[in-house]
PDB file of N, CA, C and O in Angstrom:
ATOM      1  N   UNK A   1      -6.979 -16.653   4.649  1.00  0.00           N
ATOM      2  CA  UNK A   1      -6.140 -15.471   4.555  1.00  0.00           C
ATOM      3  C   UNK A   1      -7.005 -14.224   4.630  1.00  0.00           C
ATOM      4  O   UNK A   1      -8.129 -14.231   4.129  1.00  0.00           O
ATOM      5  N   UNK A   2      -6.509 -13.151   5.244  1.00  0.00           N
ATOM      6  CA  UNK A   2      -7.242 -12.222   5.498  1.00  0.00           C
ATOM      7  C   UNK A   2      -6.572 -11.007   4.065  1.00  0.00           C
ATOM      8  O   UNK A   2      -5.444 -11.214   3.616  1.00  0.00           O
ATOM      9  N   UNK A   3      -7.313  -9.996   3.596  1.00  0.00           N
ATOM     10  CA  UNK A   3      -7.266  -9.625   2.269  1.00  0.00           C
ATOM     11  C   UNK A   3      -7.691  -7.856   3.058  1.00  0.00           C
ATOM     12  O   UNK A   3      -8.711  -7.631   3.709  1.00  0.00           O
ATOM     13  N   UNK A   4      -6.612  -6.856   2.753  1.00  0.00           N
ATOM     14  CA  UNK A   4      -6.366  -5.591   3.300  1.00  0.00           C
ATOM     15  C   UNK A   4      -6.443  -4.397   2.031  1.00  0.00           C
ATOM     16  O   UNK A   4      -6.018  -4.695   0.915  1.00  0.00           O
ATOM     17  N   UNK A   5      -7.010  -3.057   2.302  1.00  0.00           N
ATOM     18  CA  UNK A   5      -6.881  -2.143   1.216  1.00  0.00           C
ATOM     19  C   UNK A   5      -6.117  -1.218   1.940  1.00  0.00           C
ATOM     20  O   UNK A   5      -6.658  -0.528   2.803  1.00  0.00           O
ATOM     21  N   UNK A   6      -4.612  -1.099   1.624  1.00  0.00           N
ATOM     22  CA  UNK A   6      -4.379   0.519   1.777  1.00  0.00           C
ATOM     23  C   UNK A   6      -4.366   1.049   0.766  1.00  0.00           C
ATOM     24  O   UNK A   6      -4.293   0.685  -0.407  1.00  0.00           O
ATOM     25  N   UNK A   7      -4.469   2.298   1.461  1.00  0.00           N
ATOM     26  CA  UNK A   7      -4.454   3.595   0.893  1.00  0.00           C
ATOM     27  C   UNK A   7      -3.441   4.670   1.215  1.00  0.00           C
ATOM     28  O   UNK A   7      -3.420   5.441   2.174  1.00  0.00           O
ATOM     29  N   UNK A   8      -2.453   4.528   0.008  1.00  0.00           N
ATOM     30  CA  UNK A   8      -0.634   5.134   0.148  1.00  0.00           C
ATOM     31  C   UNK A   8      -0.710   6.678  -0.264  1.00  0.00           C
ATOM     32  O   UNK A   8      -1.251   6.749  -1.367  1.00  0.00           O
ATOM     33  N   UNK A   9      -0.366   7.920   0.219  1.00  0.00           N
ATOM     34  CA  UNK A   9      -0.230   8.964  -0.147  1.00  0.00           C
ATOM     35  C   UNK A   9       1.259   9.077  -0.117  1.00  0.00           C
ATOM     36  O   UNK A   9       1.959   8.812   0.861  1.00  0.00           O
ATOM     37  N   UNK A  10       1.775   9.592  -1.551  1.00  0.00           N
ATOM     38  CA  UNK A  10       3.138  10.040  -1.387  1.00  0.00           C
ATOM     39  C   UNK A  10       3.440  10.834  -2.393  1.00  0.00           C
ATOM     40  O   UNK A  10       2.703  11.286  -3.269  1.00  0.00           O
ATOM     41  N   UNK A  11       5.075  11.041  -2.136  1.00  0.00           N
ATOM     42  CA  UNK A  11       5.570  12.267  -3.383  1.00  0.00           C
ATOM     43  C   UNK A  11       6.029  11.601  -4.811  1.00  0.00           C
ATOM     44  O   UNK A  11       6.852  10.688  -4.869  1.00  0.00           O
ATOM     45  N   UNK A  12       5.285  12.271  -6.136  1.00  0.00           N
ATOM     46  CA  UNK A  12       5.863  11.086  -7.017  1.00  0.00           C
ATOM     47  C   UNK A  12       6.958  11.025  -7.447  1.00  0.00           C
ATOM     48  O   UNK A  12       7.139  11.523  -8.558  1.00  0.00           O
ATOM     49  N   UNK A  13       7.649  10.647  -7.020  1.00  0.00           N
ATOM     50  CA  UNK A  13       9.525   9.991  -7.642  1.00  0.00           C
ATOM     51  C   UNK A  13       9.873   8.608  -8.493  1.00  0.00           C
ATOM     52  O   UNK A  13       9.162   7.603  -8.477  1.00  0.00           O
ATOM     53  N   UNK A  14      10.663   8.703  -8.971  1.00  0.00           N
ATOM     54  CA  UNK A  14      11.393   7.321  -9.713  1.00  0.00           C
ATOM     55  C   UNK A  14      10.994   6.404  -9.131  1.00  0.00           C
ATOM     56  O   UNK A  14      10.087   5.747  -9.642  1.00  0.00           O
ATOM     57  N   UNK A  15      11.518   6.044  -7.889  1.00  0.00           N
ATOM     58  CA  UNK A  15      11.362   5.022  -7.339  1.00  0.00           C
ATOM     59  C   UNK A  15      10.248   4.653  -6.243  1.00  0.00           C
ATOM     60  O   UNK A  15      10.106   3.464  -5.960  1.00  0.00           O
ATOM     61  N   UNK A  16       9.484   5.584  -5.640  1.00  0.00           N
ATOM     62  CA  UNK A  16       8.663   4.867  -4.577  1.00  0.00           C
ATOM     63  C   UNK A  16       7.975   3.736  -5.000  1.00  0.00           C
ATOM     64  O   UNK A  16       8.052   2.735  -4.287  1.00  0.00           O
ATOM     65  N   UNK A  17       7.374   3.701  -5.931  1.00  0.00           N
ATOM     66  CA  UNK A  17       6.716   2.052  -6.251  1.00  0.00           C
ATOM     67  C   UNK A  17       7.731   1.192  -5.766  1.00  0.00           C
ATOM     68  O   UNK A  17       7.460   0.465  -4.810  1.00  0.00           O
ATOM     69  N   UNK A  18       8.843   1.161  -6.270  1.00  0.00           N
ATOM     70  CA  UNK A  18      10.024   0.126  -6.179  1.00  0.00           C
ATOM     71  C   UNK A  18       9.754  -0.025  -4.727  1.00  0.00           C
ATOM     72  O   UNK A  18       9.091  -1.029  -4.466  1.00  0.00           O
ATOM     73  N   UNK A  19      10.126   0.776  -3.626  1.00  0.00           N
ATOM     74  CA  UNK A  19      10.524   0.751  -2.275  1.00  0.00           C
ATOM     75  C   UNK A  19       8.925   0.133  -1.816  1.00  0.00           C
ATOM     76  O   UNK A  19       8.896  -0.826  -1.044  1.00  0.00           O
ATOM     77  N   UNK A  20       7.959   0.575  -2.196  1.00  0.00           N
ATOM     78  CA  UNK A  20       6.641   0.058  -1.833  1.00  0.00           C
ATOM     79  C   UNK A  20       6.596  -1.370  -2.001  1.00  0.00           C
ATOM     80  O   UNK A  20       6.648  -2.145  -1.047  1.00  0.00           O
ATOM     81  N   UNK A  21       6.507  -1.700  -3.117  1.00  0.00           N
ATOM     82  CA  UNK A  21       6.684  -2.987  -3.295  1.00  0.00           C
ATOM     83  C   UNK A  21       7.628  -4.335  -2.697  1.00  0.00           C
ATOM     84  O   UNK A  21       7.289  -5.495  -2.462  1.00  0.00           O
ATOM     85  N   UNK A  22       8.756  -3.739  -2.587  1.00  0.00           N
ATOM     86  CA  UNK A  22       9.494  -4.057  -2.045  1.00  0.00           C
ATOM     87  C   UNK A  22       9.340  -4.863  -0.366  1.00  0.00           C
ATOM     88  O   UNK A  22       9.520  -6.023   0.004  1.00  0.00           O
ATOM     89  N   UNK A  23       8.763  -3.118   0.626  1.00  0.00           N
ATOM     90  CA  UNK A  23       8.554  -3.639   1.635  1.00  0.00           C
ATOM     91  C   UNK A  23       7.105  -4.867   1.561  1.00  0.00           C
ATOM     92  O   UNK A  23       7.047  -5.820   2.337  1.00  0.00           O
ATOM     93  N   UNK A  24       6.347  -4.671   0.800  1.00  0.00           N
ATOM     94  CA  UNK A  24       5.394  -5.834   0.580  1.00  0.00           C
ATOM     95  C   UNK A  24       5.805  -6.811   0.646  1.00  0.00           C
ATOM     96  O   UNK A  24       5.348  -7.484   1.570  1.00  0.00           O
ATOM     97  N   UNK A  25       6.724  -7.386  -0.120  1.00  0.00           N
ATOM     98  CA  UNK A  25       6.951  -8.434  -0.429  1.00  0.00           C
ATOM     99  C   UNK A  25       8.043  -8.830   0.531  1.00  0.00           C
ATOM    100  O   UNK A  25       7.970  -9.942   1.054  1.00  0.00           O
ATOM    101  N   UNK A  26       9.038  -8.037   0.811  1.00  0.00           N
ATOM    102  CA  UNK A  26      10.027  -8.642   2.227  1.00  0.00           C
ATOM    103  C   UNK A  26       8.823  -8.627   3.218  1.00  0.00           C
ATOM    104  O   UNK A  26       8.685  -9.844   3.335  1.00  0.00           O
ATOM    105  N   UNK A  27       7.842  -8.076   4.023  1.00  0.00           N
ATOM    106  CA  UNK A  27       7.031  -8.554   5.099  1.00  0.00           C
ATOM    107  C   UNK A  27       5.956  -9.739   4.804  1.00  0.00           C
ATOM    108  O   UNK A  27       5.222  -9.976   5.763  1.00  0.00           O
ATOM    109  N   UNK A  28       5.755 -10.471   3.713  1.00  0.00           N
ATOM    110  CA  UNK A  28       4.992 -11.311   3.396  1.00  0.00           C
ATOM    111  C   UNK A  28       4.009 -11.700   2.481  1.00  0.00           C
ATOM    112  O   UNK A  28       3.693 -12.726   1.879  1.00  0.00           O
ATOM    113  N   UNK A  29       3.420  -9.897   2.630  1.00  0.00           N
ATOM    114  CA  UNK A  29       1.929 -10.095   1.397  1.00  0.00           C
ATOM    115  C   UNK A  29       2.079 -10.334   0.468  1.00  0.00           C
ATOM    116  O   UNK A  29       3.152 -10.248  -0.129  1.00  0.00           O
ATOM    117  N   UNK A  30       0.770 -10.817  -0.074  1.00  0.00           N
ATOM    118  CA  UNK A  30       0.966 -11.131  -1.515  1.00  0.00           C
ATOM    119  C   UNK A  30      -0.427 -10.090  -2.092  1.00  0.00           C
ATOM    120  O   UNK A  30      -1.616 -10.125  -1.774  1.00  0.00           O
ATOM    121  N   UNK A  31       0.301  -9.223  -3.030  1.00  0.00           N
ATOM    122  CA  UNK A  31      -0.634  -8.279  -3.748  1.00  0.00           C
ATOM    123  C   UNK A  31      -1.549  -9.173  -4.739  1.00  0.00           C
ATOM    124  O   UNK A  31      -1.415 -10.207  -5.393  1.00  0.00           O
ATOM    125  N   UNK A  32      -2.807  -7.961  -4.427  1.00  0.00           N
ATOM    126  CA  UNK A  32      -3.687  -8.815  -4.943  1.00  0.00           C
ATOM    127  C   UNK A  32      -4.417  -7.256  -6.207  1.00  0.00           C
ATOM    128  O   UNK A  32      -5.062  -7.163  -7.252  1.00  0.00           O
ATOM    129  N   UNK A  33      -3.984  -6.660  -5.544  1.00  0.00           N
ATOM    130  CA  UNK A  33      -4.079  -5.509  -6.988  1.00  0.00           C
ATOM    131  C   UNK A  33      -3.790  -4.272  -6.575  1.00  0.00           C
ATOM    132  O   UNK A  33      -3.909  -3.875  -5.416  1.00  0.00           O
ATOM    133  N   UNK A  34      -3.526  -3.835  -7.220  1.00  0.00           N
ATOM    134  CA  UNK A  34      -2.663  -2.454  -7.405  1.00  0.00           C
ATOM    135  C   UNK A  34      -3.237  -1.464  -8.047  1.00  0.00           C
ATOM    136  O   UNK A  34      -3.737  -1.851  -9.103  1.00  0.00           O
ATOM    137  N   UNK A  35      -3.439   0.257  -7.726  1.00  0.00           N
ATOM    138  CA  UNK A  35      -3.934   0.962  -8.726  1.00  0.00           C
ATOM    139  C   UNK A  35      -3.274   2.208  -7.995  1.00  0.00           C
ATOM    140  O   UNK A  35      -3.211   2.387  -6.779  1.00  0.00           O
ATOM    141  N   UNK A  36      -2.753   3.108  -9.101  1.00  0.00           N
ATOM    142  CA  UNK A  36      -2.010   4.301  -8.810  1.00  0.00           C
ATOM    143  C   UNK A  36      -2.541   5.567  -9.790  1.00  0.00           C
ATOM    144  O   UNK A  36      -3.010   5.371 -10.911  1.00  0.00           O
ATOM    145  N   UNK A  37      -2.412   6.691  -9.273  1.00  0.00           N
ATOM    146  CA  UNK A  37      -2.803   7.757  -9.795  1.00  0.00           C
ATOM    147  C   UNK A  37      -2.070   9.732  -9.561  1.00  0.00           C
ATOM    148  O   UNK A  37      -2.396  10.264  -8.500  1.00  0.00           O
ATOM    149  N   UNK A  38      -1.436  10.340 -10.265  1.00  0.00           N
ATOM    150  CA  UNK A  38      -1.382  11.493  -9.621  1.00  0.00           C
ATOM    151  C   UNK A  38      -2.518  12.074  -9.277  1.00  0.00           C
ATOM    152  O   UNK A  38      -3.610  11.831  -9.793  1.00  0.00           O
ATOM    153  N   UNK A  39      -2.236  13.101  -8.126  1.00  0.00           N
ATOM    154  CA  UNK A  39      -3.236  14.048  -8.051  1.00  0.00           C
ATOM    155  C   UNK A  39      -3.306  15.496  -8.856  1.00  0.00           C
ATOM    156  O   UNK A  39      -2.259  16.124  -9.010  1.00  0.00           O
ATOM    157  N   UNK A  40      -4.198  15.864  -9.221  1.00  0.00           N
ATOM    158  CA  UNK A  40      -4.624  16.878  -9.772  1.00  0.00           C
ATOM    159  C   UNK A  40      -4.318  17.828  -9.623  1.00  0.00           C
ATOM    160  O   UNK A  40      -4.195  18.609 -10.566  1.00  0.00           O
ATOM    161  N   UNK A  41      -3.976  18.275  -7.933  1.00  0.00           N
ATOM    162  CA  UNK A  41      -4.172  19.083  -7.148  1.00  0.00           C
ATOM    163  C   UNK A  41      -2.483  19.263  -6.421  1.00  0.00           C
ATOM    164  O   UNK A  41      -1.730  18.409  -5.952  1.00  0.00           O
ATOM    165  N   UNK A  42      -2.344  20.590  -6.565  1.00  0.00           N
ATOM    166  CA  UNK A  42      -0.760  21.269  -6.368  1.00  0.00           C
ATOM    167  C   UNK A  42       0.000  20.848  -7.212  1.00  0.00           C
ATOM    168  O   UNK A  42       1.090  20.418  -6.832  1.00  0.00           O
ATOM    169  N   UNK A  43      -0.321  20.839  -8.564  1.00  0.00           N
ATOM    170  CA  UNK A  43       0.633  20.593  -9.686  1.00  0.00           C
ATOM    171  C   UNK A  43       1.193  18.989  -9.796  1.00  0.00           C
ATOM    172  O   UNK A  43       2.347  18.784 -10.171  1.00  0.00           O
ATOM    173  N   UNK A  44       0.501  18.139  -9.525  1.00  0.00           N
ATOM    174  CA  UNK A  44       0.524  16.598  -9.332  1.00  0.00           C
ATOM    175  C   UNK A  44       1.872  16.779  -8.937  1.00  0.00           C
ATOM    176  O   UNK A  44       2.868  16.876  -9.654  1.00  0.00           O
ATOM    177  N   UNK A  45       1.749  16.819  -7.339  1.00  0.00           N
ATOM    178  CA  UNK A  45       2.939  16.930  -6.397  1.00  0.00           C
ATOM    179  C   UNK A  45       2.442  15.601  -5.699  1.00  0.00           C
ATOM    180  O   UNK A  45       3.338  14.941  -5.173  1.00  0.00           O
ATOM    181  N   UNK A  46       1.232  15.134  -5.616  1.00  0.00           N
ATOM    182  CA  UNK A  46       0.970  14.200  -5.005  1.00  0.00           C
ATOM    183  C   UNK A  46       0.650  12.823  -5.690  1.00  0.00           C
ATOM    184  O   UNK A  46       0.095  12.961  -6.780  1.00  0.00           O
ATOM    185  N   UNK A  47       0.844  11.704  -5.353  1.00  0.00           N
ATOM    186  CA  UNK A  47       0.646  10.417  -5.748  1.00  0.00           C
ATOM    187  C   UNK A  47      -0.423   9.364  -4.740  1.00  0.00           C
ATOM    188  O   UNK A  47      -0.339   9.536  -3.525  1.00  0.00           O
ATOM    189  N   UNK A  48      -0.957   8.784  -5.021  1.00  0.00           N
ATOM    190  CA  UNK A  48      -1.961   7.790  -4.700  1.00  0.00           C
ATOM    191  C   UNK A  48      -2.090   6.382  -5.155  1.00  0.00           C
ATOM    192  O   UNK A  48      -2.793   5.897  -6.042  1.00  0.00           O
ATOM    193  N   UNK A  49      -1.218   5.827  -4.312  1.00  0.00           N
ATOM    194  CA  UNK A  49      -1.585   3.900  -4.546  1.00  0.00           C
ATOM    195  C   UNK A  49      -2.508   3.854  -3.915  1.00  0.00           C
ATOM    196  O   UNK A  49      -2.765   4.645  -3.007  1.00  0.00           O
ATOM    197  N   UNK A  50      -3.125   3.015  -4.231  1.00  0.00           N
ATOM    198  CA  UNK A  50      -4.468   1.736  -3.479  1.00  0.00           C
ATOM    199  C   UNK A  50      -3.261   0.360  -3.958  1.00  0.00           C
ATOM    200  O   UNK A  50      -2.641   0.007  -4.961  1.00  0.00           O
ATOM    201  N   UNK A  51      -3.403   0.016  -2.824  1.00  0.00           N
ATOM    202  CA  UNK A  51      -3.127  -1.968  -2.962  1.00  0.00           C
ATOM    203  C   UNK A  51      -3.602  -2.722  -1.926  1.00  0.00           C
ATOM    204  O   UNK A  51      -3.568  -2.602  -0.701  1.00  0.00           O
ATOM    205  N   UNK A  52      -4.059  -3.536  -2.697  1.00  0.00           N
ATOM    206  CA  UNK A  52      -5.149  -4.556  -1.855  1.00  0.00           C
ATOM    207  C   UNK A  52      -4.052  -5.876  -1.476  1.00  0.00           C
ATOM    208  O   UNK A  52      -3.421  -6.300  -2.445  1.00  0.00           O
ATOM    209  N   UNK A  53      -3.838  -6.424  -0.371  1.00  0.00           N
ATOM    210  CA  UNK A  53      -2.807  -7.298   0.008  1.00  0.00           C
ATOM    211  C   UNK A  53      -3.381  -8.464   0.603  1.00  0.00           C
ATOM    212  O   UNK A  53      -4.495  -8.228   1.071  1.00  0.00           O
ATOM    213  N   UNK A  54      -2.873 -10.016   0.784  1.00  0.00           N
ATOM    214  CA  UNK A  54      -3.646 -10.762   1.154  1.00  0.00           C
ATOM    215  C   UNK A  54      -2.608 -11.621   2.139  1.00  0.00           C
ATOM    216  O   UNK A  54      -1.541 -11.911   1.597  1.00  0.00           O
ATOM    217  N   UNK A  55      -2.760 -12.002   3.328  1.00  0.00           N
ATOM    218  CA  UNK A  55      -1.770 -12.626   4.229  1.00  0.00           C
ATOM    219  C   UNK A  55      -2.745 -12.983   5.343  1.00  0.00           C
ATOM    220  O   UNK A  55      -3.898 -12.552   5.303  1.00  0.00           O
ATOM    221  N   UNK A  56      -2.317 -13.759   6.336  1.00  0.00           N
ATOM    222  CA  UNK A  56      -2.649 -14.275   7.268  1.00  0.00           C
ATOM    223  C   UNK A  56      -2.101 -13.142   8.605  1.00  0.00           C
ATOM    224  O   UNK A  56      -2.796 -12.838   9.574  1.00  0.00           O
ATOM    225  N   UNK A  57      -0.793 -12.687   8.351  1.00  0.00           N
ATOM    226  CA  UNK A  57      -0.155 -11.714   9.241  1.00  0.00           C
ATOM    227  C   UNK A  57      -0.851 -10.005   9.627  1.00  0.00           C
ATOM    228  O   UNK A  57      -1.798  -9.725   8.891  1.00  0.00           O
ATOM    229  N   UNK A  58      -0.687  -9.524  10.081  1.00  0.00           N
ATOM    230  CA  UNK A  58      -1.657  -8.161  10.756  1.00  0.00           C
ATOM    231  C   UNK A  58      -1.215  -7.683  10.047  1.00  0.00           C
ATOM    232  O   UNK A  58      -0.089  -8.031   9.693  1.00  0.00           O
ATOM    233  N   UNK A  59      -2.122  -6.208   9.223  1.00  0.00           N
ATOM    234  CA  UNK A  59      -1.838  -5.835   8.289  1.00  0.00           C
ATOM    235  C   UNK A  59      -1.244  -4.553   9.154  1.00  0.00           C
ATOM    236  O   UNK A  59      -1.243  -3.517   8.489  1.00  0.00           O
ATOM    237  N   UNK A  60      -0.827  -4.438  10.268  1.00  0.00           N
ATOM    238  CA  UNK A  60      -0.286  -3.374  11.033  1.00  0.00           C
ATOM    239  C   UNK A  60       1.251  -3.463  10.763  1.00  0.00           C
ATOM    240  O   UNK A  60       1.852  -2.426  10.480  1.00  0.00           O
ATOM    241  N   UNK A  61       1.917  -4.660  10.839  1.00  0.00           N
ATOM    242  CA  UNK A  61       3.160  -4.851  10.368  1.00  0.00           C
ATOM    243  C   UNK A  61       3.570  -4.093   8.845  1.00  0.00           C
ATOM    244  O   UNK A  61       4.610  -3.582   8.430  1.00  0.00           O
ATOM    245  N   UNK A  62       2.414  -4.268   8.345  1.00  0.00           N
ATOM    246  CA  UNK A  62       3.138  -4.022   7.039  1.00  0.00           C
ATOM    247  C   UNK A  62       2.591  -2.187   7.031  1.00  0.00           C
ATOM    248  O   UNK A  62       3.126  -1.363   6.290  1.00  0.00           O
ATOM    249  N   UNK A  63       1.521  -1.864   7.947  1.00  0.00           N
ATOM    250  CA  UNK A  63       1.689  -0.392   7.833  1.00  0.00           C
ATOM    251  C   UNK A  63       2.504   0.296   8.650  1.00  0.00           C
ATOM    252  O   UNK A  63       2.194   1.480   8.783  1.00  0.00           O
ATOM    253  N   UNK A  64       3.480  -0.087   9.258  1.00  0.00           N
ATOM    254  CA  UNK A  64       4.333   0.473  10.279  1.00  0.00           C
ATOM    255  C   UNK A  64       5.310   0.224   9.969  1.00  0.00           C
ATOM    256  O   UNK A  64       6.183   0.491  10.794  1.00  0.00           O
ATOM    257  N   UNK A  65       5.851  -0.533   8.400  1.00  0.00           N
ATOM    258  CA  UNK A  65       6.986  -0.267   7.634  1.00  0.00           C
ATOM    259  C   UNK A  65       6.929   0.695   6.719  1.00  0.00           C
ATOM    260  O   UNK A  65       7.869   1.475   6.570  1.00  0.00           O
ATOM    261  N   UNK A  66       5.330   0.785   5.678  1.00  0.00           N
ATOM    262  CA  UNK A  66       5.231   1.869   5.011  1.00  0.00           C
ATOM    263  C   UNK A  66       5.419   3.129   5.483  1.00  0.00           C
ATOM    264  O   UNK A  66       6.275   3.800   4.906  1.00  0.00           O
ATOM    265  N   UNK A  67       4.519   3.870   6.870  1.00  0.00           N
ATOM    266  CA  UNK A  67       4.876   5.014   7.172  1.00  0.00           C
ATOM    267  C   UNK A  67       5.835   5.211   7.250  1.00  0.00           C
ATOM    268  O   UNK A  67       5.985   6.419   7.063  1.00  0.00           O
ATOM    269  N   UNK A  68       7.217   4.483   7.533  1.00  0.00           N
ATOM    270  CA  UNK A  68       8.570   4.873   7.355  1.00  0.00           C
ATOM    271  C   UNK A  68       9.163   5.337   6.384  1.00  0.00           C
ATOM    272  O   UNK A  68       9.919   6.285   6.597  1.00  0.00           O
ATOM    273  N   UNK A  69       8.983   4.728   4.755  1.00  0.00           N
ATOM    274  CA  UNK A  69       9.569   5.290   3.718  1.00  0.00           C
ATOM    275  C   UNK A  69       9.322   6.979   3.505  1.00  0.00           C
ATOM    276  O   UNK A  69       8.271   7.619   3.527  1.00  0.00           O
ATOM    277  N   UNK A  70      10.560   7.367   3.316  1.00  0.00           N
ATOM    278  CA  UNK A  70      10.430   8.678   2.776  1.00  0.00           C
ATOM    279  C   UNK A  70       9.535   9.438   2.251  1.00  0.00           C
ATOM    280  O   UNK A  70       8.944  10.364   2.808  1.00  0.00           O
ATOM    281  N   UNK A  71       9.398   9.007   1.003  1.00  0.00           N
ATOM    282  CA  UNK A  71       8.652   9.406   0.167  1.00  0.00           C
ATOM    283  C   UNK A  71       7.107   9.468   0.593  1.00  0.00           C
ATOM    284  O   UNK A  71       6.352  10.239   0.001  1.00  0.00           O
ATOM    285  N   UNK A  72       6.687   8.709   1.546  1.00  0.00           N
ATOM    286  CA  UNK A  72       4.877   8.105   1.725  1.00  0.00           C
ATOM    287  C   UNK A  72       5.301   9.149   2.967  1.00  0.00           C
ATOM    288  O   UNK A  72       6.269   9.254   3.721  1.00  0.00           O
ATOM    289  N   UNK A  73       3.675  10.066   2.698  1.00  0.00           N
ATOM    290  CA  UNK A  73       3.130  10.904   3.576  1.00  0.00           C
ATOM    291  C   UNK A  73       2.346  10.749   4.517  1.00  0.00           C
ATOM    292  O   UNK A  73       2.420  11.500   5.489  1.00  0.00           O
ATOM    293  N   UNK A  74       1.345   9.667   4.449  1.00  0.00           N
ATOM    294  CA  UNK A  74       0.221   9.193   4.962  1.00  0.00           C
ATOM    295  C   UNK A  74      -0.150   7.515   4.064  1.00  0.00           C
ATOM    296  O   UNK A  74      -0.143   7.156   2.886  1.00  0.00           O
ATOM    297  N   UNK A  75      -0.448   6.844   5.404  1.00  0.00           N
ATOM    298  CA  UNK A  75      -0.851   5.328   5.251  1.00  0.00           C
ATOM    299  C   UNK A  75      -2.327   5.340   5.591  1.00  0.00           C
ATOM    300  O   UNK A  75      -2.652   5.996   6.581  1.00  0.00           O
ATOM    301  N   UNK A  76      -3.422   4.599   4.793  1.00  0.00           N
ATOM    302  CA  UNK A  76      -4.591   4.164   5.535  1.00  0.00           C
ATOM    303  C   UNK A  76      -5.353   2.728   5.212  1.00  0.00           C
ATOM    304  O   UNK A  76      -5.879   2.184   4.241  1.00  0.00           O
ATOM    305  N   UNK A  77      -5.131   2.477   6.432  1.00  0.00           N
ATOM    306  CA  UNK A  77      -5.363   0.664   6.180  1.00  0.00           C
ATOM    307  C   UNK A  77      -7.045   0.377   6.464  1.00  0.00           C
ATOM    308  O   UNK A  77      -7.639   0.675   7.500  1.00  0.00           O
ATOM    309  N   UNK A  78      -7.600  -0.247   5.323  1.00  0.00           N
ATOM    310  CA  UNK A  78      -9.219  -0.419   5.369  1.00  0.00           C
ATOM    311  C   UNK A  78      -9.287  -2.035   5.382  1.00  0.00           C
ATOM    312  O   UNK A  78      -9.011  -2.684   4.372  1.00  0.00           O
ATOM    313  N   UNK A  79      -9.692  -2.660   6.654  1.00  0.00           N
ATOM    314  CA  UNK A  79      -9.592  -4.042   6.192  1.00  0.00           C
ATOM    315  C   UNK A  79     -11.068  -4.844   5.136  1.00  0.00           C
ATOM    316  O   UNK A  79     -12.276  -4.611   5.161  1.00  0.00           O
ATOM    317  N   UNK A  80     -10.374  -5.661   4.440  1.00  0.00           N
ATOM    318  CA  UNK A  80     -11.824  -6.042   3.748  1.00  0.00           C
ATOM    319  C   UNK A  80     -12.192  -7.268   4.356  1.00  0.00           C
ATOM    320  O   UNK A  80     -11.512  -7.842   5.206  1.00  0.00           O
ATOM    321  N   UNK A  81     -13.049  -7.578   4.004  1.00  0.00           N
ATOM    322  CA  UNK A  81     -13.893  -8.857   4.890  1.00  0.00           C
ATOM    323  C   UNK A  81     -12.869 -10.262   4.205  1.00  0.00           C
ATOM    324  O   UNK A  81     -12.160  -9.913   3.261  1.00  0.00           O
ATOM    325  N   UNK A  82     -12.804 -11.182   4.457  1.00  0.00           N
ATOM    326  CA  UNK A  82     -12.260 -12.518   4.475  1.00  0.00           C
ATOM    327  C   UNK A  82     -12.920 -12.601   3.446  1.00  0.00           C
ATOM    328  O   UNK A  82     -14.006 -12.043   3.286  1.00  0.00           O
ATOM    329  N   UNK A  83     -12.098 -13.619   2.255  1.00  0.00           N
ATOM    330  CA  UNK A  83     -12.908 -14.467   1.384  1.00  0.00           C
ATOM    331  C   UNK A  83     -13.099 -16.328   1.813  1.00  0.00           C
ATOM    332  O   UNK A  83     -12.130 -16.993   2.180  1.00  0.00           O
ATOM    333  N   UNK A  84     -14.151 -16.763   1.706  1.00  0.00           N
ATOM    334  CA  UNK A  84     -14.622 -17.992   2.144  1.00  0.00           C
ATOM    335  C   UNK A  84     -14.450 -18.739   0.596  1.00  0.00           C
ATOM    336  O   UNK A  84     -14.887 -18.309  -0.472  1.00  0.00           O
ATOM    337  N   UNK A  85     -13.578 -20.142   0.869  1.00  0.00           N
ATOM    338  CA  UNK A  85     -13.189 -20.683   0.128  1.00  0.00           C
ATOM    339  C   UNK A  85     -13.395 -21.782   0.224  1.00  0.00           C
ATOM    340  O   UNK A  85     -13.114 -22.500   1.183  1.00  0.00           O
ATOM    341  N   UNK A  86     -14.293 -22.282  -1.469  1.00  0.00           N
ATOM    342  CA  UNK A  86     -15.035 -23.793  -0.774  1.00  0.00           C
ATOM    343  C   UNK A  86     -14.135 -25.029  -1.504  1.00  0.00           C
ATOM    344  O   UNK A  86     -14.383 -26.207  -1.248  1.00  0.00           O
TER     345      UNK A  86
END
């Protein structure tokens, strides 16, 4: 399985985690960790997931559902190297 970091910019509301998660899990991945944070900067108008995802499927699928949600401003997908499993 190949193992992906994005990096989610969005507006913080009630629900975007929900909808984030969501599309994760209807396209396949399986999260492998999660870390969220406001920003500092413009009156924490801004929000920041990192989630690290793990699937066999292109992690392009699953960023070309995120840029769609509302709320997410910017997607950036960092792939991480494969883990070797003995």
């Amino acid at each position: 399985m190949n193992q992906h970091r994005l990096h989610i910019h969005a507006r913080p509301t009630p629900e975007v985690m929900e909808r984030v998660l969501r599309v994760v899990r209807h396209r396949g991945f399986a999260l492998c960790a999660l870390n969220m944070e406001v920003g500092a900067e413009q009156d924490c108008q801004q929000l920041r997931i990192t989630v690290t995802v793990e699937s066999v499927r292109p992690i392009q699928q699953l960023w070309s559902q995120l840029v769609k949600l509302a709320d997410v401003s910017r997607v950036e997908a960092l792939e991480q190297p494969s883990r070797i499993s003995a």
